[in-house]
N, C-alpha and C positions, 0 to 999 in steps of 0.2 A: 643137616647143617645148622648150627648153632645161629642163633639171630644178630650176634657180632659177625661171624661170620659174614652172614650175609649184607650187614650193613660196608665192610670192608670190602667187600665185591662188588658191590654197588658205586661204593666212591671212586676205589681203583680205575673202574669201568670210564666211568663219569670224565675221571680225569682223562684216561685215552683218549675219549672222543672229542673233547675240550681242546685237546693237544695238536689233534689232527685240524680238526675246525682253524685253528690259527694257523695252523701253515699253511693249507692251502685256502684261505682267505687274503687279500690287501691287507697289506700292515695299514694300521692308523698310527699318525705319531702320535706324540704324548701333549697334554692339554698345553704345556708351553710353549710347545711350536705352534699354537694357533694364535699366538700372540700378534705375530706378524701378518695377519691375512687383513685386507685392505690396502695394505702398501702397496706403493708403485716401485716393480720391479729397477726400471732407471731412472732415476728423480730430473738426472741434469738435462736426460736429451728431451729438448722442448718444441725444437726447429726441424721441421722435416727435410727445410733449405740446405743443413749441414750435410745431409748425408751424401757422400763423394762417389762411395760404391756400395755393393748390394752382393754376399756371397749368397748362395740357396744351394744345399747338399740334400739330397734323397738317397735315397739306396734300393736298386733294385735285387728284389728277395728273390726272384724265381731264377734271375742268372747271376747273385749275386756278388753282382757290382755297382761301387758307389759310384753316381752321376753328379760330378759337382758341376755350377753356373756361377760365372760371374758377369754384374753390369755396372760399370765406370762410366763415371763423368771424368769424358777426354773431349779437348779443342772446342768445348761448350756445347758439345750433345752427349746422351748417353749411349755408349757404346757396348759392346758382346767378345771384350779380348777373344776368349776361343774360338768367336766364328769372325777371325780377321775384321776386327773393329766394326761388324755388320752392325746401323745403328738399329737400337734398341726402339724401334716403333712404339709399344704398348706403354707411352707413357704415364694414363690412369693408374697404371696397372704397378709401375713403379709409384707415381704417388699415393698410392692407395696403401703400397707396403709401409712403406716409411710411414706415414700418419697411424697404420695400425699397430706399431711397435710404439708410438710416443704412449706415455699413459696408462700404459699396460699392467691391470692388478693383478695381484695374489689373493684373489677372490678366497678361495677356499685351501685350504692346506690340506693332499690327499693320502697321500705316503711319506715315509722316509726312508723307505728299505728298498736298497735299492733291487732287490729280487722283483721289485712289482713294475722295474720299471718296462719290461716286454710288456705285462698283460696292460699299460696304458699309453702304448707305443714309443715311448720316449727314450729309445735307444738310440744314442746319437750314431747317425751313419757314418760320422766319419771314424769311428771306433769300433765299426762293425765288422763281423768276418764272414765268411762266407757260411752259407746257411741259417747267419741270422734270423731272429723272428722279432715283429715287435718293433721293429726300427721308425724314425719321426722322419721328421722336414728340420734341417738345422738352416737358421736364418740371420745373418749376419751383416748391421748395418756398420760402417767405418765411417769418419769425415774425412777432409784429404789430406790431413796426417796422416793417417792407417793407423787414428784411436778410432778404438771401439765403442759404438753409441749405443748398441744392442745387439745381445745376442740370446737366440732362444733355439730349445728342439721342442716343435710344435709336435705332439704324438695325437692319437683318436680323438674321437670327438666324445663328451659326454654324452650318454644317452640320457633322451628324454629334456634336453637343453640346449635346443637351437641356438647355433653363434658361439658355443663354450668348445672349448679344448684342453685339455691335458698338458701342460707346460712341463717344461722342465730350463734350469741355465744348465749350460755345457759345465764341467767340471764338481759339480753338485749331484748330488743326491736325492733330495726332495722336489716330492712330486705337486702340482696345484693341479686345481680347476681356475680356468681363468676365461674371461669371455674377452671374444676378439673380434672386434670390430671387420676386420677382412681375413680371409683365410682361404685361398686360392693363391696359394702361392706352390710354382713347380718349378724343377729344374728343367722342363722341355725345353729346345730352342720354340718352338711354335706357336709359346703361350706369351714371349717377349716382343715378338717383332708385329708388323702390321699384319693384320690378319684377314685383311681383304687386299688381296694382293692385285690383280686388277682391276680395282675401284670399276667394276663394271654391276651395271644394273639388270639385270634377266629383260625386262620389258624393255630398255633402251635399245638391244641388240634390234638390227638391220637387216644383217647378211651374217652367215659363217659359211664359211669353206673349208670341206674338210677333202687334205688330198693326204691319202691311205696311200703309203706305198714302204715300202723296205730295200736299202740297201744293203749291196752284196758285191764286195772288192770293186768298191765305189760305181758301182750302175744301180742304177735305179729297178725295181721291178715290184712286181703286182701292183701296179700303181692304181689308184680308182679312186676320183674327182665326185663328190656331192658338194652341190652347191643347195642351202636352204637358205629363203627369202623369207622376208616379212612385207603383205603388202600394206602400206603405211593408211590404207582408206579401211579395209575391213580389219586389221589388226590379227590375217590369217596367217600362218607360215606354210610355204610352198618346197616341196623339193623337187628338184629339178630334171629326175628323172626315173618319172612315174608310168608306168604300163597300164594296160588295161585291167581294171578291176584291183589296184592298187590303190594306195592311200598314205601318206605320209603318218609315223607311229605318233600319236598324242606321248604317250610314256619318253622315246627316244629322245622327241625335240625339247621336251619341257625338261628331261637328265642335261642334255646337253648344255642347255641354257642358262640350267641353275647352278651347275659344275663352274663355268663360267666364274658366274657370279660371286661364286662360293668359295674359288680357286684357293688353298691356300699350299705354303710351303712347309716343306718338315728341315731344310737343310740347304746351305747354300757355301756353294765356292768362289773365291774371287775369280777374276780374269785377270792376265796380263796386262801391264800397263799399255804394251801398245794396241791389245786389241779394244780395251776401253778407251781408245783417241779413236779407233774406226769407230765404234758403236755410238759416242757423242756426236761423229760428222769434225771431226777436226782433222781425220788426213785418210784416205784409201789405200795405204800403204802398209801390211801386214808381214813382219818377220816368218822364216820358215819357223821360226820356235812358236810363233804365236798361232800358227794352222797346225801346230803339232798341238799344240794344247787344245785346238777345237776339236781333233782327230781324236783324241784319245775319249773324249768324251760323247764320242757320236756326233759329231759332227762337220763336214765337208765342204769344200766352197771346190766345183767342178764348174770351171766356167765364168768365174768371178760369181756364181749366186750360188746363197746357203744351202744345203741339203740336210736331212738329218735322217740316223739310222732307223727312226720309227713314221717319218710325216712328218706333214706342219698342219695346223689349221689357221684360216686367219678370220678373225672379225671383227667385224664395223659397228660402230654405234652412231647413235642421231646425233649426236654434236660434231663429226666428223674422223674423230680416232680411231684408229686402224690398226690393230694388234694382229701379228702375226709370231704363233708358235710352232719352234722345233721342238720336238722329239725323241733325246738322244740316248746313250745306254743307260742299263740297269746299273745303280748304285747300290752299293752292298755295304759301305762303311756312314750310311747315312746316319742320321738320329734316328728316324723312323726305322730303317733299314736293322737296327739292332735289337727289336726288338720281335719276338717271336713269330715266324709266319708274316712278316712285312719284308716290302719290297718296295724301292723307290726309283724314281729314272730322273736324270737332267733335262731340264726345261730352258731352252734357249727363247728370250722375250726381245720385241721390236715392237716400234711404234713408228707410225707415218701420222700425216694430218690430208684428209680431203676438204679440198677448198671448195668443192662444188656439194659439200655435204646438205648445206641452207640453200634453198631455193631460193632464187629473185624474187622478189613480193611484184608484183604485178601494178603497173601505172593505172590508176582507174579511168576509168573513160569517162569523157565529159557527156555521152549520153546514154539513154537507158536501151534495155534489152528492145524496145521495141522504134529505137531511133529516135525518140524524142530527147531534144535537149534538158540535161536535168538544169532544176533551178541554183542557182546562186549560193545557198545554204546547204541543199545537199553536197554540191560541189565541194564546199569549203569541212564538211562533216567526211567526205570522203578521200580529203587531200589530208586530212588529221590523220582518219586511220591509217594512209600510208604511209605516212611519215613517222608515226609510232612503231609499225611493221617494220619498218627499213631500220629504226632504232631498234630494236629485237633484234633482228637478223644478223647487226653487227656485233651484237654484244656476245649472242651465242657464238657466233663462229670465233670472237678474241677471246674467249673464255676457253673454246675446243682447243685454239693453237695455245693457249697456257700451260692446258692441263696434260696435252701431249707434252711438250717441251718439257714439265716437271717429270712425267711418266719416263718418257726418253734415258733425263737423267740417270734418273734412281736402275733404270733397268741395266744400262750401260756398264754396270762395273761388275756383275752378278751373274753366275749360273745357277740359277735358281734348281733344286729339287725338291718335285710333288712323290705324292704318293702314288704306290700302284695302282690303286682304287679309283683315284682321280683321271690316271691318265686312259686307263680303260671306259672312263665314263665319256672322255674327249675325242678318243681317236677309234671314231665309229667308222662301219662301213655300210656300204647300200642296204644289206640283210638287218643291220642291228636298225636301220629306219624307216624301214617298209614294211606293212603288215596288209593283208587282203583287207577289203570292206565290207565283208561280208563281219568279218571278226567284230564280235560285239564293243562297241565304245565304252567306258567305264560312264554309269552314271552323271556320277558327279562333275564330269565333263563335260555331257549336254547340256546337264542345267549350269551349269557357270557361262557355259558358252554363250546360250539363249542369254542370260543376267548379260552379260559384258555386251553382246550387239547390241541389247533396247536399251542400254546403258547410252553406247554408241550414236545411236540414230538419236538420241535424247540430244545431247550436246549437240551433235549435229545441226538439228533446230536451232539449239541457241548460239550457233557461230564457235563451237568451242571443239577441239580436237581431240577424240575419243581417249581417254587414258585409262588402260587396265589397274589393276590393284597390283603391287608387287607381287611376282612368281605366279600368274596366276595361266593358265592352260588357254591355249590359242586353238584353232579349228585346224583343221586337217588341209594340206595344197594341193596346189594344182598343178598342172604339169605343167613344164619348159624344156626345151632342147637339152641335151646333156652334149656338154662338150668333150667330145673320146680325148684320154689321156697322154702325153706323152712316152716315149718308148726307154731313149736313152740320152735327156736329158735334163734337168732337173726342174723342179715343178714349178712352174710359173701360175701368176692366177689367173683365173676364168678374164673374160673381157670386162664384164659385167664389174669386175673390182678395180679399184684406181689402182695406176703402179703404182711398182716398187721401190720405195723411197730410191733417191740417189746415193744416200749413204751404204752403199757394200761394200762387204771385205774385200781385198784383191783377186783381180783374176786370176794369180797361178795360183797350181793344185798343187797339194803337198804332195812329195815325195814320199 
C-alpha cells in the first residue's frame, strides 16, 4: 500500500471514530448560547407571598404512570384539591418551594439537543409515555390568577456538585446546570401534610393497650388484651401478663413506642358530614348511611361502641391525652398502596382528656418528719414551693385539655391510612412481647439502662424528676394480673384506663 494510501486510511478512519464519539457524547451548544448563562430564569417573580398554587408532576418509570400533585391557597390555608381539601401541613416545605424558584440562574448552558435530554433527566412527565427513561420533577408555581411565576423540569443532579441540578423550562430545548437552593420536592401525598401525626413523644407514653382481636360477621374473636405500663419512679415498662421466667422484649416495647411516635400517613379519606358532628361531640346521632360508611371500612359500632376489623390500641401520655386506635381494612387504592409490594389499612383516631392525669401536689405540713414545729421561714419557703407546684400543675393539665381539643379537631373529619409496616409494628400480640430471660439482652441496653438509672437517682438528689433522652430503651417489667378478655362483646379498656369519652357513635348496628 502506497504511503497516500495509507495516509487516506488513516484519516477516513479518524473521521469514523470522530463521528461516533459525537453521537454518543452530550451535545454542547455553540459559544452563543453561552451568552445567557448568569441570568435569571424569571426576572419578575420576586415575592414568594404571590404564589396561590404549587403543581409538582413526577412520573413513575417502573409502572409508568404520571403522578401529578396539586397545593392551593383556599379560604386562607393551603390546601391538597385531590385529597378532599386535606390541609397542606408541611408548610416549610411549601415555603421553601417557592423561595427556591425566586432567583433561580442559568448557571451553566449544557445542551441544546434535545436527544441528551433522557441522559440528564429532563424529560418533562407530563409528555412522557410509558416506558419512558430519563423523566424530571416538573414544578409549577401560579398566582391566583392562574399566571404563571415558574416553571421548571428539575432532571439528575450534577455529579461532583452538591446542590446543582440539571434544569430544563417546559417547552424548550436547552439544557443548564443550575444550582438550587432546595430540591426535595415530590409528588407523594406524605411529604405535604404533617408528618408527625400524633404529636406524641416515645418517653411521654404512660400506658398502651393493646387489644388483638379480629372480627368475623360482626363478633369479635381471638381476642387478647396486653396491657404495658410505665412506672413513672424507675422509668421501667411492665407488661402485665408475665409468667415465670418471662420478661417483657426490650426490641417489642421500644418498636412499639417509637411506631407511636413515629406514626405517619400515606393516605386519607374524608368522613361524612354527619359522622364528623359525632366525632366533634356535637350530636350522638348517626345516619344508617353514615354506619354504612364505617362498615365498609372495617369498622362497626355493636352496642353503641366502636369495633374494628383488625383491634384498637389505646394510649396515654403524661399531660393527660388518651388516644385511642381502630384498625380497619386493607386499602388497595392508597398512595402507598400503589406502589409495588405495599399495602396500607384504615386508621380510625380518637382523643379523650384524663383530668386525674396530674396528681394533687401535696399541702406541706407545718411540722417536720420528726414532729417538731418547723420555723417561720421554712414554713413560708415551703408554702412558695407549693404554690409554684399547684401553679405547674394547672398549666399542665390547661395546656393537655388544649392540645386534645386541637387533636380531637383535626382527627374528626379524617380516615386516616398508615402503612402496612406501621400497623404490624402496632398491633402486637402476647408472643411478639415476651421473650425468656435467659435470652441474652442486647448490650447496649444494659449500659444505657445502668447510664439512665445513675442518671436517675442523680436528679433524684437534687429534687428533679428523672427524664430519659429521646427514644431511648427502658428495663424490662414486672408482672400484673392480666385481665381475661371478653367473648362476644366489643372491647372495652382494662380498669386501669379512664373511660371512654362520652362522645360515641350511636347505639344501633348497621344493618
Amino acid at each position: 500500500m502506497s504511503e497516500m494510501r495509507k495516509t487516506l486510511v488513516f484519516a477516513a478512519t479518524a473521521a469514523v471514530l470522530t463521528g461516533a464519539a459525537l453521537f454518543s457524547a452530550p451535545s454542547l451548544p455553540d459559544q452563543a448560547f453561552f451568552k445567557e448563562e448568569g441570568g435569571v430564569f424569571y426576572p419578575d417573580f420576586k415575592d414568594p407571598t404571590t404564589a396561590a398554587s404549587l403543581e409538582v408532576y413526577d412520573f413513575d418509570e417502573d409502572r409508568g404512570m404520571l403522578r401529578p400533585f396539586e397545593v392551593v391557597f383556599k379560604g386562607g390555608r393551603w390546601v391538597i384539591p385531590s385529597k378532599y381539601d386535606h390541609p397542606a401541613d408541611a408548610k416549610d416545605k411549601l415555603a421553601k418551594t417557592a423561595a427556591a424558584m425566586i432567583d433561580l440562574k442559568k448557571d451553566t448552558v449544557r445542551s441544546d439537543n434535545p436527544n441528551d435530554h433522557e441522559l440528564y433527566g429532563v424529560i418533562d412527565p407530563r409528555e412522557a409515555q410509558a416506558g419512558a427513561k430519563g423523566t424530571g420533577v416538573r414544578v409549577t408555581l401560579k398566582d391566583a390568577q392562574s399566571k404563571v411565576l415558574a416553571d421548571f423540569v428539575f432532571g439528575k443532579e450534577v455529579k461532583g456538585k452538591e446542590g446543582w441540578r440539571y434544569v430544563r423550562l417546559p417547552g424548550q430545548k436547552r439544557v443548564y446546570e443550575t444550582q438550587v437552593a432546595y430540591s426535595e420536592i415530590s409528588a407523594k401525598f406524605s411529604e405535604w401534610v404533617e408528618t408527625d401525626l400524633l404529636q406524641i413523644s416515645a418517653n411521654d407514653l404512660t400506658s398502651i393497650i393493646i387489644d388483638a382481636y379480629a372480627i368475623d360477621e360482626r363478633r369479635i374473636k381471638d381476642q387478647e388484651v396486653n396491657t404495658l405500663t410505665k412506672d413513672e419512679n424507675t422509668w421501667q415498662w411492665k407488661l402485665d401478663s408475665l409468667g415465670e421466667g418471662e420478661e417483657l422484649s426490650y426490641e417489642a416495647q421500644s418498636e412499639l413506642r417509637n411506631t407511636l411516635d413515629d406514626l405517619k400517613i400515606v393516605d386519607v379519606r374524608p368522613k361524612p358530614a354527619g359522622l364528623v358532628r359525632v366525632f366533634r361531640g356535637e350530636t350522638n346521632q348517626a345516619t344508617q348511611g353514615d354506619l354504612g360508611d364505617l362498615s365498609k371500612r372495617g369498622f362497626f359500632v355493636p352496642g353503641g361502641q366502636i369495633a374494628s376489623r383488625e383491634g384498637e390500641l389505646i394510649a396515654k401520655v403524661n399531660d393527660g391525652v388518651i388516644y385511642r386506635l381502630w384498625f380497619g381494612d386493607v386499602v388497595t387504592e392508597a398512595d402507598a398502596g400503589r406502589e409495588v409490594d405495599k399495602e396500607s389499612r384504615y386508621l380510625l383516631i380518637r382523643t379523650s382528656f384524663d383530668e386525674n392525669a396530674v396528681p394533687e401536689v401535696k399541702v406541706p405540713s407545718e411540722t417536720r418528719q420528726d414532729g417538731t414545729p418547723k420555723p417561720e421561714d421554712e414554713k413560708k419557703r415551703d408554702q412558695e414551693d407549693y404554690e409554684r407546684k399547684v401553679k405547674e400543675c394547672a398549666k399542665k393539665l390547661e395546656d393537655g385539655k388544649k392540645r386534645e381539643q386541637e387533636l380531637a379537631r383535626r382527627f374528626a373529619n379524617w380516615y386516616y391510612i398508615i402503612s402496612g409496616e406501621s400497623f404490624k409494628k402496632l398491633r402486637k400480640r402476647r408472643a411478639d412481647l415476651v421473650k425468656r430471660k435467659d435470652e441474652k439482652k442486647p448490650a447496649v441496653d444494659e449500659k444505657k439502662e445502668g447510664e439512665e438509672k445513675k442518671e436517675g437517682e442523680k436528679k433524684k438528689e437534687e429534687g428533679q424528676e428523672p427524664k430519659p433522652e429521646e427514644k431511648k430503651p427502658e428495663e424490662k417489667g414486672a408482672e400484673t394480673p392480666k385481665e381475661s378478655p371478653k367473648e362476644d362483646t366489643p372491647p372495652e379498656p382494662p380498669k386501669e384506663t379512664p373511660p371512654e369519652p362520652p362522645k360515641e357513635p350511636p347505639k344501633e348496628t348497621p344493618q
